[in-house]
C-alpha distance (Angstrom), angle and dihedral (degrees) to the residues before:
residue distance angle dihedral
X1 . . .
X2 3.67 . .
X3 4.05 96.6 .
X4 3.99 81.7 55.6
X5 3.49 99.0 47.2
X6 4.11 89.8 47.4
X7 3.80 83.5 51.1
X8 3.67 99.7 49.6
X9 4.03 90.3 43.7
X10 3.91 86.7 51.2
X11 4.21 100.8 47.2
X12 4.25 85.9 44.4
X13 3.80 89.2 51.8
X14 3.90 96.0 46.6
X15 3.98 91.0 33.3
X16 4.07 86.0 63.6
X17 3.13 95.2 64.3
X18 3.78 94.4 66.9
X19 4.07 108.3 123.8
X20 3.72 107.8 -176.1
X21 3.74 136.5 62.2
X22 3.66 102.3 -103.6
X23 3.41 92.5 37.4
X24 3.65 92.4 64.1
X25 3.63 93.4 35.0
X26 3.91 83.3 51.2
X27 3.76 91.4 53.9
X28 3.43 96.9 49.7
X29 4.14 98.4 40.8
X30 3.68 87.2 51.4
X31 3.81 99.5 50.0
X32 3.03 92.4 57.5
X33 3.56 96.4 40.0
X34 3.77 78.7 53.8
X35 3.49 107.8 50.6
X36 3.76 90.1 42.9
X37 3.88 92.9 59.6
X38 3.88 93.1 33.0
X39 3.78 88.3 52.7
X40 4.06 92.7 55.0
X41 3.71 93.7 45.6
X42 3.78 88.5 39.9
X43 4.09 91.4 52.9
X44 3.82 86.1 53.1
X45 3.48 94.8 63.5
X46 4.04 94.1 36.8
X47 3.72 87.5 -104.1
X48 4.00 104.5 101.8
X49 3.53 95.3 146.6
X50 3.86 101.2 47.1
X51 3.26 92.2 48.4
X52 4.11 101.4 47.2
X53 4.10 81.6 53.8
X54 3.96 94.2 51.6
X55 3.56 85.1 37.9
X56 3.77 94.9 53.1
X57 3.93 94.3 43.2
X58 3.77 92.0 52.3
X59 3.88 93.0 43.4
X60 3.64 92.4 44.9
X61 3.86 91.5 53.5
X62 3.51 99.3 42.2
X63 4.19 95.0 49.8
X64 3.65 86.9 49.4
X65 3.81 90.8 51.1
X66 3.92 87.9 51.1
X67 3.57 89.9 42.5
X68 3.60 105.4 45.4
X69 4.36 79.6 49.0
X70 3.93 87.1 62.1
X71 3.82 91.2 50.9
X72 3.59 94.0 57.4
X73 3.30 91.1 42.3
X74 3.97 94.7 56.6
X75 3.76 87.8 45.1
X76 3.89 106.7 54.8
X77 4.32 81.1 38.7
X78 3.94 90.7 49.7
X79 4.28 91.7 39.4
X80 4.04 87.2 53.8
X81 3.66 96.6 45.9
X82 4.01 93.2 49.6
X83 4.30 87.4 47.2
X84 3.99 86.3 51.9
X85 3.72 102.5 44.0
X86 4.52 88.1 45.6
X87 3.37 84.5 54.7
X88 3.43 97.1 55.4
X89 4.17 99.3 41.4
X90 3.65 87.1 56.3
X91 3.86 104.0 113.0
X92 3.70 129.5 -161.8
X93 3.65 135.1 142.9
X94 3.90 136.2 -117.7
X95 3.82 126.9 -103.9
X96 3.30 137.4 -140.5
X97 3.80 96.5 -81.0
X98 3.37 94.9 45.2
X99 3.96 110.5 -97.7
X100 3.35 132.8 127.6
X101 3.61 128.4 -112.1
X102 4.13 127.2 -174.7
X103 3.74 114.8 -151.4
């Protein structure tokens, strides 16, 4: 019971630290997800609650993991759409020669 309780403490201390939206949502889908299938194979064994608590930790981790992923993801897309469309609302004007100049 203690091993569990060290392992739940653990995945709720790393799981707050979860910045984004779908990390969050991640870690909360997946503890649940967690606990629900850690709590069946748990139950099995006569263990249900030991094993919805290591179930929970892992899920939460690993949904935050795959969250936090799709956050970065959504970032670096998002930062190289804004660079592409200010480069193209930059106005200027042609000279003479034919070169473009922004203002």
């Amino acid at each position: 019971m203690k091993n569990s309780l060290l392992t739940l403490l653990t995945a709720v201390s790393l799981v707050s630290c979860a910045t984004g939206p779908n990390a969050q949502t991640g870690a909360v889908l997946g503890g649940l997800g967690g606990a629900a299938v850690g709590g069946i194979i748990g139950n099995q064994s006569g263990r249900g609650l030991e094993g919805a608590l290591i179930g929970g930790g892992i899920g939460a981790l690993g949904g935050n993991a795959i969250g936090n992923s799709r956050d970065q993801r959504n970032y670096y897309q998002g930062q190289q759409q804004q660079g592409y469309r200010g480069r193209q609302q930059q106005q200027g004007y042609y000279d003479r020669n034919g070169n473009y100049h922004y203002y």
